[in-house]
N, C-alpha and C positions, 0 to 999 in steps of 0.2 A: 115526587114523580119518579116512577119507575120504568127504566126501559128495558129489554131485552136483546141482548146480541147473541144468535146461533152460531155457531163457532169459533173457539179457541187459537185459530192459524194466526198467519201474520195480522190479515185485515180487523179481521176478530178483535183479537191481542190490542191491535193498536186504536181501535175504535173505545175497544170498553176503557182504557187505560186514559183518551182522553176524554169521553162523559166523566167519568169518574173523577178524575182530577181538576173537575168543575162542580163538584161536588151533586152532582146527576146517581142518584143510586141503579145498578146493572145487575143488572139477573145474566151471568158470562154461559152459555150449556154449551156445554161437549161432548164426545162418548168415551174420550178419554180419562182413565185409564181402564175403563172395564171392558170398550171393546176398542179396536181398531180398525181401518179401511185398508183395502190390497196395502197399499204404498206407504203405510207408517209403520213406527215397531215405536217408538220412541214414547215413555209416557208423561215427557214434558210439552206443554203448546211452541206454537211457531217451530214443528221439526221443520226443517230444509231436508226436502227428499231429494229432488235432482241431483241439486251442485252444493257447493256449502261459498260459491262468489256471489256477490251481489253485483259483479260488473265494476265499471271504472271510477275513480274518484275523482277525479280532474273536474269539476263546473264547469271549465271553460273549453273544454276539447272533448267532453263525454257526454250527450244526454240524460245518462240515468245518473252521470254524477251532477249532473246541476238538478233533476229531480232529488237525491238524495241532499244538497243544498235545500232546495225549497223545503224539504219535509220539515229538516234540524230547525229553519227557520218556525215554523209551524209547534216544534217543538215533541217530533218522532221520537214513540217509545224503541221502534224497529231500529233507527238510528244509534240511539243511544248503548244498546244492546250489541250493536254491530260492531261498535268503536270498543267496547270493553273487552270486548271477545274476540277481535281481531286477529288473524295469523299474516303471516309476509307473505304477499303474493303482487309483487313489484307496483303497476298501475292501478291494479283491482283491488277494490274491497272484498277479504275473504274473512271468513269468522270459523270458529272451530262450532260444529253443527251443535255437540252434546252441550258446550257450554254457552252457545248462546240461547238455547231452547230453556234451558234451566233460568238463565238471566233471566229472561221475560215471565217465566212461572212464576217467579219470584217476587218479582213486581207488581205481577193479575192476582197471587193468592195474598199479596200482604199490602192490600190495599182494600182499605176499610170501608169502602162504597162498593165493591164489585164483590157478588156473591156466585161461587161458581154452583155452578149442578151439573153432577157427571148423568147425563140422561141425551137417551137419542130425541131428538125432537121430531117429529112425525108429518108437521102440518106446520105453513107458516101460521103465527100466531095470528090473535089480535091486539089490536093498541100498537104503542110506539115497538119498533124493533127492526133491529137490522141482522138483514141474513148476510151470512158471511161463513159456509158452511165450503166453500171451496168445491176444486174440480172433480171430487172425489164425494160429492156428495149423496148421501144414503137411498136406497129406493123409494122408501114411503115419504121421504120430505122431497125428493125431484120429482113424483108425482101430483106433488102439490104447488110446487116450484114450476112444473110445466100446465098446468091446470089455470095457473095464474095468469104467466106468462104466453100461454099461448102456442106451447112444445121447447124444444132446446135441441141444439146444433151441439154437433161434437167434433173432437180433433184427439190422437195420439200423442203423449206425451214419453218421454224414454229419458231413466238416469244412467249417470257411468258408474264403473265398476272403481272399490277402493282399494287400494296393496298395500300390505307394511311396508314400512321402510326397510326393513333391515333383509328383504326379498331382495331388494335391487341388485343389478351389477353394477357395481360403481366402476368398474372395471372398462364399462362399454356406456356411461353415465357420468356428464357433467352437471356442477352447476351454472346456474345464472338467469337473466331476463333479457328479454328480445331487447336489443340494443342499449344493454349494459343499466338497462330502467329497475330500480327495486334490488339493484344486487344479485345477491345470491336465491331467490325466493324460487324460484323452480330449480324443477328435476328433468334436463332435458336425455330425450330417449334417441341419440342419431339414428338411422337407418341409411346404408348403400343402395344403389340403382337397384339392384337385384334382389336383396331383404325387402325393399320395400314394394316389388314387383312380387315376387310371393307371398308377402302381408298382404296383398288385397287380392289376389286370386283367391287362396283360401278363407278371406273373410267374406269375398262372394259366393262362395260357394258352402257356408258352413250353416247349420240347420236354423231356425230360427225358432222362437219359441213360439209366437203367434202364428198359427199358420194363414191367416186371412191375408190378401192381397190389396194393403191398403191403399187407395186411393192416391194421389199427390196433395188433393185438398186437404185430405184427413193429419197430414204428418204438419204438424206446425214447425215453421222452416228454423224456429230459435231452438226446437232440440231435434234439430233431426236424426233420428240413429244412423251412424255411422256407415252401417253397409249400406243405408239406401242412399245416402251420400258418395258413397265410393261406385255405386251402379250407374252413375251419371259420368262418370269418366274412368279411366284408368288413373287418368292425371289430378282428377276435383279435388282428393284429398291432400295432394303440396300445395293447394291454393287455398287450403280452409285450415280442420284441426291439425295435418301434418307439416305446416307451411313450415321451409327453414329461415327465410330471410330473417336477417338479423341477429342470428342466432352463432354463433362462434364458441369454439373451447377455449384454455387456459393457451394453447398453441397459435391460437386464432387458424384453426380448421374449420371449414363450413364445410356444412353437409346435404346430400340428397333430399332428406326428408327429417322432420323430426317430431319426436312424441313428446310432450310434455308435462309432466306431472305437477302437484300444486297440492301443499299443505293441505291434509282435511280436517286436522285439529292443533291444537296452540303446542304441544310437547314435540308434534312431527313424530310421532309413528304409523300414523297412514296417511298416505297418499293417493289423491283419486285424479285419474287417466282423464287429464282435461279435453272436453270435444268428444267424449269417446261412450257416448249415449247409445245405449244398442238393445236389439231383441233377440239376440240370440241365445240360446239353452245356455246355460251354465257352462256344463262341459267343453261346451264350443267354443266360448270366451274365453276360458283357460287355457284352450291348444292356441286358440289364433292369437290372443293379446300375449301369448309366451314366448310366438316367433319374432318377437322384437327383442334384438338380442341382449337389450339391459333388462329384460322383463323374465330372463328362460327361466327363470325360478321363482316366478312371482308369488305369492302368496296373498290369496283374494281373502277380504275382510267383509266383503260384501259386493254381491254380483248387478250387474245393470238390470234394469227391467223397464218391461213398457206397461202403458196403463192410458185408459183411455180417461181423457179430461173433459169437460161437461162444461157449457157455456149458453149463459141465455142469449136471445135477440134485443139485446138493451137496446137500441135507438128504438123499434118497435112496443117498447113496455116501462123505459125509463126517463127519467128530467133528467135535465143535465146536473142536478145536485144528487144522485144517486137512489131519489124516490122512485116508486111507482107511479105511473101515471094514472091507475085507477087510486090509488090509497097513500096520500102522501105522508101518512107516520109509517110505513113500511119501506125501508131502505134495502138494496143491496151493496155487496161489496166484496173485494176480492175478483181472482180469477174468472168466477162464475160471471162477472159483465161482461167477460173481454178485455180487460188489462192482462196482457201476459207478462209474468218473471214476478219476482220476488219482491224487486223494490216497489212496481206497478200497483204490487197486489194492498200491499201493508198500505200507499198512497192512496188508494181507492178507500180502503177503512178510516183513515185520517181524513179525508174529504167528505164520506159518509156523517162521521161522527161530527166535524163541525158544523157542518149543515142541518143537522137534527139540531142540536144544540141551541145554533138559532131559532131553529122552529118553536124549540121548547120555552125559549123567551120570548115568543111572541114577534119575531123579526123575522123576515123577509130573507131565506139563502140569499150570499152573494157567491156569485160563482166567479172564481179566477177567472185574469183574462186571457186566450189562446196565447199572448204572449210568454205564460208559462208555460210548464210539461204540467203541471197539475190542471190549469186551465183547458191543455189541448186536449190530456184524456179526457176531462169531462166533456166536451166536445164530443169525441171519438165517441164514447156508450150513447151519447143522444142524438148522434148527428144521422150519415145518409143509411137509412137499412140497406141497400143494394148491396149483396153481400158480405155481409158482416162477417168481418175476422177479426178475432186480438192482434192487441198492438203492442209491442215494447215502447219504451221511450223512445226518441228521434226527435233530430235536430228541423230534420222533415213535417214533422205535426205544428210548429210552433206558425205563430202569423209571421209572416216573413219581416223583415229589415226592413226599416222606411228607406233607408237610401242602398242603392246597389255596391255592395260587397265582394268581388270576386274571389278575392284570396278563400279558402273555405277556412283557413284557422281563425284567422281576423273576422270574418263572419260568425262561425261558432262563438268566438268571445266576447262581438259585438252582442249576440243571443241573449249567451247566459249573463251579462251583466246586466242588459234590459230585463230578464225574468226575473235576479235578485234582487234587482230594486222595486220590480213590480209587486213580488211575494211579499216584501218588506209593507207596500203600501197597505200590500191587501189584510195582513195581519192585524196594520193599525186599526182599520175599518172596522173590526171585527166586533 
């Protein structure tokens, strides 16, 4: 039996990687390396465009870290990948981008059941196969893709900008992590009442690249660029990416505001401007991201951008195992259902891929139960259409606590251990 997976990204990656290693033969197409979409450059799969974090590692105090629990249980190529290529970044899991993209190449091209084809695909297929062609996907396959499905919703998505290291002023730059967590693993950027009071006058006012007027529904709130963040208060940014709490030097000085930077590869020669997602022209990011005063000499490695992300009406068109509801050997997965973020995406193709799997033995999907993050998102793409948005992880989607919890840590922990012992059953079952 042969199946097909359309795209190479996280979900892709991690779909074809577990058929495959069930000995399921995979037809993996990409367009990579001969052509690319706006937002990649990279000619290995699973680039990380936005961020190069996948968020917190904690299971027991972090969402997407007790989803990244459930995956490893499941037995996540994306995981694995994650942990090899790792850089410090105190609470969060961050990976160096170039070498985790290559890890999982490495894995998809030297494994003897997955056959790649660098070809644009045009049309969802026939037979078994999962689309997994991401938020970025091609004209002639979203015409097909919405033809199915019934049209597709969109949202803006926006990355930050990277600096060398050896740009910084260390001079006006410490290190360390919010409340002494992870050590030394950032690069904090202080700013005074009045630096940080002309950092966002002139971030208000500097050109943008996109000139359209987007909407509030259109900016998905997990990357919102920067200045339209800062257009919501003078103050909203010491309460999001410039927050200082916590934050002290080698003197134990606290300060007004602060910027902080965060390993973008395992050697640490760049660094990319955590929080600091934006649409602004090039040149513009350069004067304004320079008036921070460990930044006046920055040296960009590569500038932000925005790009618009593309997402079907899953509860309108999908089962909760990630099929069609017209054609049950045709899966989706990734971003394009509406899981938002990196860990969500890769989960959604690890849920996809098991679920065919069964199929292809003649069993019945078992979908997790909402007591997991894997369970809740399947929920999420098949549950109410009334406005269908993507969702990160949250401690919020899961079935609540059978008995009332106040405390929120002892709740959250009470969660995640119900969910990894649930994942645990549900594996056995499998």
């Amino acid at each position: 039996m042969k199946v097909k997976v359309i795209g190479a990204g996280l979900a892709g990656s991690e779909a074809a990687n577990y058929l495959a290693g069930r000995g399921v033969k995979v037809e993996l197409y990409d367009i990579k390396p001969k052509s690319f979409t706006p937002a990649h450059s990279d000619k290995n799969f699973c680039e990380l465009v936005c961020s190069n974090s996948l968020k917190g590692k904690d299971p027991y105090s972090n969402a997407c870290g007790l989803l990244k629990e459930e995956m490893r249980i499941l037995g996540s190529l994306t995981m694995e990948a994650a942990e090899k290529t790792s850089v410090p970044a105190g609470g969060a899991l961050a990976v160096d981008r170039g070498g985790f993209a290559a890890f999982v190449t490495k894995k998809i091209k030297g494994n003897k059941n997955i056959f790649v084809v660098c070809k644009e695909v045009e049309k969802v297929p026939e037979g078994w196969c999962i689309v997994a062609t991401g938020p970025l996907t091609t004209d002639k396959l979203s015409g097909s893709i919405s033809s199915i499905c019934g049209g597709q919703l969109h949202f803006y998505d926006a990355s930050a900008p990277i600096i060398s290291r050896e740009s910084i002023d260390f001079d006006r730059a410490f290190f360390g992590d919010r409340y002494g967590k992870g050590g030394d693993d950032y690069v904090n950027c202080p700013l005074t009442k009045e630096e940080y009071e002309i950092f966002v006058t002139e971030l208000l006012s500097a050109e943008k690249a996109v000139l359209h007027d987007f909407e509030k529904r259109e900016i998905f709130e997990g990357c919102m660029p920067l200045e339209v963040m800062a257009s919501r208060g003078a103050e909203s940014l010491r309460y999001a990416n410039f927050k200082p709490i916590g934050l002290k030097d080698k003197d134990g000085n606290r300060f007004y505001a602060v910027l902080q930077l965060r390993k973008e590869n395992a050697v640490g020669t760049a660094y990319n401007l955590v929080g600091c997602q934006t649409n602004l022209k090039w040149g513009e990011q350069k004067r304004v991201f320079s008036l921070i005063p460990a930044l006046k000499n920055a040296e960009f490695l590569r500038y932000g951008v925005m790009h618009r992300n593309t997402f079907i009406n899953s509860p309108t068109c999908l089962n909760a195992d990630f099929s069609l509801k017209t054609n049950p050997q045709v899966f989706f997965a990734g971003q394009i259902t509406g899981v938002e973020g990196y860990v969500e995406s890769a989960a959604s193709g690890l849920l996809a891929a098991v679920h065919m799997y069964e199929k292809l033995q003649g069993r019945a999907p078992k979908i997790p139960d909402n007591t997991t993050v894997l369970g809740a998102l399947s929920a999420h793409i098949s549950g109410s259409t009334e406005n269908f948005q993507p969702m990160n992880a949250n401690f919020g989607i899961l079935k609540p606590a059978e008995k009332l919890i106040k405390d929120k840590k002892q709740r959250y922990a009470y969660l995640a251990r119900r969910a990894i012992d649930d994942i645990k059953a549900y594996k056995e079952n499998l």
